[in-house]
C-alpha positions in Angstrom: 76.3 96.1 24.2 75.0 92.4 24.8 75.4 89.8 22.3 72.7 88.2 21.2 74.1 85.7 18.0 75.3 83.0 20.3 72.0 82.4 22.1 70.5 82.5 18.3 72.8 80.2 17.7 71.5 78.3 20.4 68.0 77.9 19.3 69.0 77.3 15.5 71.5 74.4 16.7 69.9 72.7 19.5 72.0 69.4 18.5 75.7 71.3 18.7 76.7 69.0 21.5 77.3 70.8 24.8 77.1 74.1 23.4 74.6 75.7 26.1 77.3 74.1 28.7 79.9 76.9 27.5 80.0 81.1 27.4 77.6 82.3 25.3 77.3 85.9 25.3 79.8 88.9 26.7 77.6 91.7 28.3 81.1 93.8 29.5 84.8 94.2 28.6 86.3 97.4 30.3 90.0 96.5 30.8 92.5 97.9 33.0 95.8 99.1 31.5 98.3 96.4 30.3 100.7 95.2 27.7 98.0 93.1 25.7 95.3 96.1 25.8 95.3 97.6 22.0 96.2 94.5 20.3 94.9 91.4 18.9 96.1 89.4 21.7 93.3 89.4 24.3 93.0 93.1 24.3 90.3 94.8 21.6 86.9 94.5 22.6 86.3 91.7 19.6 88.7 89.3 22.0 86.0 88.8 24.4 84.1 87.5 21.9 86.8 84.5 21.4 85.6 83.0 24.7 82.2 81.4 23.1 81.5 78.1 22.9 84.1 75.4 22.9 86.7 76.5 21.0 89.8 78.2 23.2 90.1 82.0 23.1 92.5 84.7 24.8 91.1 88.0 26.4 93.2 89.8 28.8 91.8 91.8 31.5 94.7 93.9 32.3 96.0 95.2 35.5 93.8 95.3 38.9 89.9 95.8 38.5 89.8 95.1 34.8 86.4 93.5 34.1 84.6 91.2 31.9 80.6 90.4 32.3 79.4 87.3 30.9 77.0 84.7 30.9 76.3 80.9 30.1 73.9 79.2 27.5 71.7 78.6 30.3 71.3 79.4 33.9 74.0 77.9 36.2 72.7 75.7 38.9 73.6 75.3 42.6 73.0 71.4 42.0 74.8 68.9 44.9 75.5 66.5 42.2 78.0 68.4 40.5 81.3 66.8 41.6 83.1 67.8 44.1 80.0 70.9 44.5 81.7 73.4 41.8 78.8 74.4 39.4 81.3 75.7 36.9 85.2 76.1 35.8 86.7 78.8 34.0 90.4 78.4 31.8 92.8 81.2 31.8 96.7 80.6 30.8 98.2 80.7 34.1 102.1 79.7 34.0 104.0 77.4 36.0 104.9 79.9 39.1 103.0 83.2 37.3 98.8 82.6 38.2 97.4 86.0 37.6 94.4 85.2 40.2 91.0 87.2 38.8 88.5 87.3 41.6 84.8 86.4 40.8 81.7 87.4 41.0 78.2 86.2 40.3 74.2 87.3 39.7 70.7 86.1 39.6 68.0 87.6 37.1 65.0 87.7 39.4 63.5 90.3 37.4 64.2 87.9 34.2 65.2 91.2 32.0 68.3 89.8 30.7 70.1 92.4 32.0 73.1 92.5 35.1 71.6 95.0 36.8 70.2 93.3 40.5 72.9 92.3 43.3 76.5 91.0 42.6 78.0 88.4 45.3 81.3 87.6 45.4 82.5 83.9 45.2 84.6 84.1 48.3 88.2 82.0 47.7 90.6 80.5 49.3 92.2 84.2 50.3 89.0 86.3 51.1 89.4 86.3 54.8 92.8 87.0 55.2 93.9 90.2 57.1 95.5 91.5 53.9 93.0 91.2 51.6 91.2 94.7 51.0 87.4 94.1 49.7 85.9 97.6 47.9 89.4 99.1 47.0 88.9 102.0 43.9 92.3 102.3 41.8 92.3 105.8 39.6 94.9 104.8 36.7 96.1 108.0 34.8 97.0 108.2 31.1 100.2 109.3 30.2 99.1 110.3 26.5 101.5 109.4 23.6 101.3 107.4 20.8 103.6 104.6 22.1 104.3 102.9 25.7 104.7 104.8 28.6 104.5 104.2 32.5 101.0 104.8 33.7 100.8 105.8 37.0 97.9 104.7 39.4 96.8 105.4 42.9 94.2 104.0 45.6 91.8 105.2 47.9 94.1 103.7 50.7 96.9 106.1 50.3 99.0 103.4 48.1 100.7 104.6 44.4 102.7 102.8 42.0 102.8 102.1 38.1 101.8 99.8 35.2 105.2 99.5 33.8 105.5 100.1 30.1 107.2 96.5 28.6 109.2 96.8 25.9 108.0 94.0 24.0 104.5 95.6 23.5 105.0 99.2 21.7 101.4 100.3 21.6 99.8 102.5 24.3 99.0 100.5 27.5 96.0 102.6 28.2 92.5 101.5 26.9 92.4 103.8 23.7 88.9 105.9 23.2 88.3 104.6 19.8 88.4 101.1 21.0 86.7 101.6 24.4 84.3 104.9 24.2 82.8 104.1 27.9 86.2 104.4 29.6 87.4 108.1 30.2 89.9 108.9 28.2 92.3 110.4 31.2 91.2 108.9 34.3 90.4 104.9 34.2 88.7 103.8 37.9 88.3 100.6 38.4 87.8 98.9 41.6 87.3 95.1 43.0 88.9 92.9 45.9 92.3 92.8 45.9 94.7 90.2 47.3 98.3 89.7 48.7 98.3 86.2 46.4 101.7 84.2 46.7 104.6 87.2 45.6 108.4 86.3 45.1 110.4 88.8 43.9 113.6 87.5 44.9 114.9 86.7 41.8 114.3 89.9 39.2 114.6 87.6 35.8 111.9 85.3 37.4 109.4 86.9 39.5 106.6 84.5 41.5 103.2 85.0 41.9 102.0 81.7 43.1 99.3 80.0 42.8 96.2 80.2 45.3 94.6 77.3 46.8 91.2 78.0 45.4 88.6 80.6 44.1 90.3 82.4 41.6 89.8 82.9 37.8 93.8 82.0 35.9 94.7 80.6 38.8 95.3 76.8 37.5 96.5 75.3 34.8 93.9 73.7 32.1 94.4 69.7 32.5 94.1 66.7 29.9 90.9 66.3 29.9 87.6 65.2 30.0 86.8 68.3 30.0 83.1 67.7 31.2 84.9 66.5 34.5 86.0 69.6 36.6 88.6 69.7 39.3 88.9 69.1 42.6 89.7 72.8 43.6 90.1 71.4 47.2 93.2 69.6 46.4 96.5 70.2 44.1 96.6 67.7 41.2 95.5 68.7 37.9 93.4 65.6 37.2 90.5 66.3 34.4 89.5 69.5 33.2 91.8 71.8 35.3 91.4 75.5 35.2 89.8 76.9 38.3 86.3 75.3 39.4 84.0 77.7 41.3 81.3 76.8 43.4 78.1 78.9 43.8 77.6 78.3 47.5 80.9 80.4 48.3 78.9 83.5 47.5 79.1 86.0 50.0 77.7 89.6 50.3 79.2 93.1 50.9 79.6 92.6 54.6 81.5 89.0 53.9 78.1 86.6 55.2 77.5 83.5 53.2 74.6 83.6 51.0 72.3 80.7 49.7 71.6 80.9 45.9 70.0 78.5 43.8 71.3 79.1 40.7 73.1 82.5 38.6 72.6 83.6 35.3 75.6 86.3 34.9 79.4 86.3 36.0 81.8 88.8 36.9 85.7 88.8 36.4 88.1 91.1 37.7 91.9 91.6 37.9 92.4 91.5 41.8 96.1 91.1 42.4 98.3 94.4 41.7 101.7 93.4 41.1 104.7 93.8 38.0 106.7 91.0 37.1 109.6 92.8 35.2 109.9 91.2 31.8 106.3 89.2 32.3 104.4 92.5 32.6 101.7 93.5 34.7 99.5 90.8 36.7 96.7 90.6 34.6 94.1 87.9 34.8 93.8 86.1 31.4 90.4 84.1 30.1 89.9 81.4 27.4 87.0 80.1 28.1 84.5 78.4 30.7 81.7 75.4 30.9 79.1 74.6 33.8 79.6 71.5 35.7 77.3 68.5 34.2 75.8 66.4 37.5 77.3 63.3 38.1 75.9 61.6 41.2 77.6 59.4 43.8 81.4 61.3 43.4 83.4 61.6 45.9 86.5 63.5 46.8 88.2 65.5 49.7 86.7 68.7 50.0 88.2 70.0 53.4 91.1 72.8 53.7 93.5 73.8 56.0 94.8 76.6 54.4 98.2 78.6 56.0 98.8 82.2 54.6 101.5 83.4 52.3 104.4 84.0 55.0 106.6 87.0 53.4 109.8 85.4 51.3 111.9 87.2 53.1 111.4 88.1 57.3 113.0 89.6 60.0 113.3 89.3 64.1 110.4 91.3 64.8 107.0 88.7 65.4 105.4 88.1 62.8 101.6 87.3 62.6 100.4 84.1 60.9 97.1 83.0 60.0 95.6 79.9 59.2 92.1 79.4 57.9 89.8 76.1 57.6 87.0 75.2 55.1 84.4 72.9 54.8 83.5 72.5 50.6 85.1 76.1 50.6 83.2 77.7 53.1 85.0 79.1 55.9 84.6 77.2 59.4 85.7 77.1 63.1 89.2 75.9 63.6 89.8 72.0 64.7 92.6 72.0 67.4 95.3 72.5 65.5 99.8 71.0 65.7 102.5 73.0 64.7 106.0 72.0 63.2 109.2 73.6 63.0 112.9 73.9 63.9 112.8 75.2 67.1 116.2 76.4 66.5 115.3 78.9 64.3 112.0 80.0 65.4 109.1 80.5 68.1 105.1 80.4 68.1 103.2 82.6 70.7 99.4 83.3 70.6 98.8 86.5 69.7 97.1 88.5 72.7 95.7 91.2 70.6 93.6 88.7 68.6 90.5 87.4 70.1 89.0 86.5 67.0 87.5 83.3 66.0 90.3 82.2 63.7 93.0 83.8 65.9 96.8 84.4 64.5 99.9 83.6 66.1 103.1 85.1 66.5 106.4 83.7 64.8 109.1 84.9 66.2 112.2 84.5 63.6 116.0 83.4 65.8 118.1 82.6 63.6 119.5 83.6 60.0 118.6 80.8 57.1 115.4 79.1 55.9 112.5 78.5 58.3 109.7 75.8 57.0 106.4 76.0 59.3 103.8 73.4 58.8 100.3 73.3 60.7 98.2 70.2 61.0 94.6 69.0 62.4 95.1 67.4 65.6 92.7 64.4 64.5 93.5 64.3 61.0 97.4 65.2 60.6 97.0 64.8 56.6 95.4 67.9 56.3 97.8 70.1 56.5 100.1 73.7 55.0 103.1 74.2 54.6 105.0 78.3 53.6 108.5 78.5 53.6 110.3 81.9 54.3 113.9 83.2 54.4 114.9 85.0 58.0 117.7 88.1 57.9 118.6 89.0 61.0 118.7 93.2 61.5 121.4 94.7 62.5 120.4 96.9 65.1 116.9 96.8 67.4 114.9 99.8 66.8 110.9 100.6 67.1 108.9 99.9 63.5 106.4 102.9 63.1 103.3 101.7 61.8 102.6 104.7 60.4 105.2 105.6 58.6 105.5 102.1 56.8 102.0 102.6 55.5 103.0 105.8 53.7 106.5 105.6 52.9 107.1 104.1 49.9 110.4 103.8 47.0 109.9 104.5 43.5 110.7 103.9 40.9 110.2 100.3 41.8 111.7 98.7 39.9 114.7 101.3 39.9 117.7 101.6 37.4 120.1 104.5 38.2 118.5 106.4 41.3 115.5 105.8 44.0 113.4 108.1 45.6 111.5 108.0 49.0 108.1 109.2 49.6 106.1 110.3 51.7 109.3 111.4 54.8 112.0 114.0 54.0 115.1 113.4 56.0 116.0 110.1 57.0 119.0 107.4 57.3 119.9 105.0 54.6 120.4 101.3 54.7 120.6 98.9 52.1 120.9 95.3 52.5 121.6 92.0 50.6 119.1 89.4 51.6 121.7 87.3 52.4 122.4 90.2 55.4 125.3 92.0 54.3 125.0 95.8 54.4 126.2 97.2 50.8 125.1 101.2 51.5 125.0 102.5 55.1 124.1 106.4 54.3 123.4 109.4 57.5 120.7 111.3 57.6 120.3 113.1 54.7 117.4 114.3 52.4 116.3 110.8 50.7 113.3 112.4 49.0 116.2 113.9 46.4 116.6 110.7 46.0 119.1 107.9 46.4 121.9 106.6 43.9 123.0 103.3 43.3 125.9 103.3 41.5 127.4 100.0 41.8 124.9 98.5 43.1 124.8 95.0 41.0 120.5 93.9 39.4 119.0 92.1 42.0 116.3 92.3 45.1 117.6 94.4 48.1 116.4 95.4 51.2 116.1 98.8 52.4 116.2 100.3 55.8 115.2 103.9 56.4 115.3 105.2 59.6 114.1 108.2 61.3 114.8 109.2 64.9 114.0 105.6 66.8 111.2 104.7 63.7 112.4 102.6 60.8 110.3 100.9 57.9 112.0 98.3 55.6 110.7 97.5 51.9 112.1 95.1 49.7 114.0 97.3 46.0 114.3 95.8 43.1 117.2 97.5 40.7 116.9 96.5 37.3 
């Protein structure tokens, strides 16, 4: 139902000072499951309206492909004086190490119905092109039932599973209940959106990392000191005025990824796009408190270039590796400058990759030695732009053939796991498991793992698993609460 009292409000208090710069009326709020969803923190449908006007609010959108539809006081415009190009910023709560990147999405009313019902572009961020991004995914979350928390299970229309982990601090049901949310079936939830890799580190079980992306993304940054009528730079960093995550509308792009030219929106689209758990922190789930459109302010400057590396995995093996690297221009993707690598040599090698003819082409790293590897890539011509990833290499004990197929449909659970794992998706196999420091703490023969795996004595902590079949092996990282 769309709320009409804040654009009353609008023409009853013309003189409420920048009131038709802020959200002014929520058209959507279909969450996905999460530990907030049923309660008064960000999760019943009256939280959404806590993100009008000025004053901070909290509405949590749950796990990936929870959604919120809103729109400003007034149209937003595609105006070149805005600083630094962003037409508007949103404000989530993002923590230092935990962003909980939403992915956005934006709408003209041509037809001037007030309604969201013509073409939704995507603002494409700083992760959009990557390899591992996956545009149009649909998640199917079941609901356990009960009257308290319980494990809800999902599954994709790529073949992948997993949960939304019940947390024990939250004791209501994670599942959207009826009463609260009639439009959202009350034992199949699909949702769907764009979902990213984003910056994961699960290393360390008590402190779980999901970093935060370079740009584009809604609870991404933190919310800075202020003026708040002076976005961010989303091109660099610091956290200088407003903070929060500035978005501009020229990054639109449309189902087939192609740029689009708008001149101004009138609705905007959040959704949950990285699927992840965090042990004690919960489910990823992008978090609002407000938003304001940019105010022109003519003659700024500020960098607005990017050389943007991608999230290497924290931990890596011998076999190559492919990296990307991307380059923008004011956030839109463009042709890559000749480019200068940096690393110990020592410990690793750079190949181009020969299957890759693209125009932003990968490379191969190829890992030599055990320890911490650091690659950096730099313009040729302007060597401050630059990225830097850091990854961890554990050398494998033994050289055997990785089967593509199998390591997109084998997968442990639970994961997290306490007592006992389980493989899916392969019957009989070989057991390996491995501290990521290299040392091999269960070395198991062939047996039937789908029974399932125990691991007595096997101290909390992240783990790597080897499970090989015949001459075909996949390796996923276990973490055992």
């Amino acid at each position: 139902m769309r709320t009409v009292l804040p654009l009353l409000l609008l023409f009853l208090l013309p003189g409420l000072p920048g009131r038709g710069q802020t959200i002014a009326g929520i058209l959507e709020y279909t969450p996905g499951p999460g530990q907030f969803i049923n309660t008064t923190t960000g999760g019943w449908p009256s939280s959404a309206q806590t993100l009008l006007g000025e004053t901070p609010g909290l509405l949590s959108l749950g796990a990936f492909g929870g959604r919120v539809v809103f729109h400003f006081g007034q149209a937003v415009e595609n105006d070149p004086d805005h600083p630094f190009g962003v037409d508007f910023t949103l404000f989530g709560n993002p923590l230092p190490h935990w962003a909980e990147p939403g992915a956005v999405w934006v709408m003209c009313d041509d037809n001037g119905n007030g309604v969201p019902d013509e073409t939704w572009y995507e603002l494409a961020g700083s992760d959009h092109f990557f390899s591992g991004t996956e545009p149009g995914v649909v998640v199917t979350y079941d609901n356990p039932g009960g009257t308290g928390a319980r494990d809800i299970p999902w599954a994709d229309d790529r073949g992948g599973q997993g949960w939304v982990l019940a947390n024990a601090a939250h004791s209501q049901p994670h599942y959207p209940r009826a009463d609260s949310f009639p439009s959202v079936d009350p034992d199949h939830l699909v949702l769907s959106g764009t979902r990213i890799r984003g910056g994961w580190d699960d290393r360390d079980p008590a402190l779980v990392k999901s970093e935060m992306r370079s740009f584009g993304y809604a609870d991404n940054r933190p919310k800075g000191p202020g003026p708040f009528r002076m976005p961010d730079n989303p091109y660099t960093p610091e956290t200088e005025y407003a903070g929060g995550d500035a978005f501009d509308i020229s990054w639109a792009v449309d189902v087939h990824g192609d740029y689009v030219d708008l001149d101004r929106i009138h609705f905007v689209m959040v959704k949950t796009a990285l699927q992840g758990d965090g042990g004690w922190l919960g489910e990823v789930s992008t978090e609002l408190t407000g938003g304001r459109i940019t105010e022109p302010a003519p003659g700024w400057e500020g960098e607005t270039d990017l050389l943007l590396l991608a999230d290497l995995p924290p931990v890596i093996g011998t076999e190559p590796l492919p990296v990307e690297v991307l380059y923008f221009e004011s956030g839109r993707l463009a042709p890559l400058p000749p480019l200068e690598w940096e690393m110990d040599p020592d410990r690793a090698t750079l190949e181009s990759d020969p299957e890759d003819p693209s125009e932003h082409p990968r490379v191969l790293l190829r890992a030599l030695r055990t320890g911490e590897l650091t690659l950096t890539v730099r313009l040729r011509d302007r060597p401050s732009l630059r990225s830097t990833q850091t990854t961890v290499v554990v050398m494998e004990t033994a050289s055997v053939t990785r089967g593509p197929d199998v390591e997109n449909h084998v997968t442990l659970y639970p994961n997290p796991a306490r007592d006992r794992v389980h493989v899916r998706g392969i019957s009989h196999a070989a057991w390996q498991l491995y501290s990521l420091d290299g040392r091999c703490l269960q070395n198991l023969p062939e047996g039937n793992v789908g029974d399932g795996v125990s691991l007595d004595g096997i101290s909390p902590g992240v783990y790597m698993v080897l499970v090989r079949t015949g001459e075909t092996f996949f390796r996923k990282k276990l973490m055992i609460h």
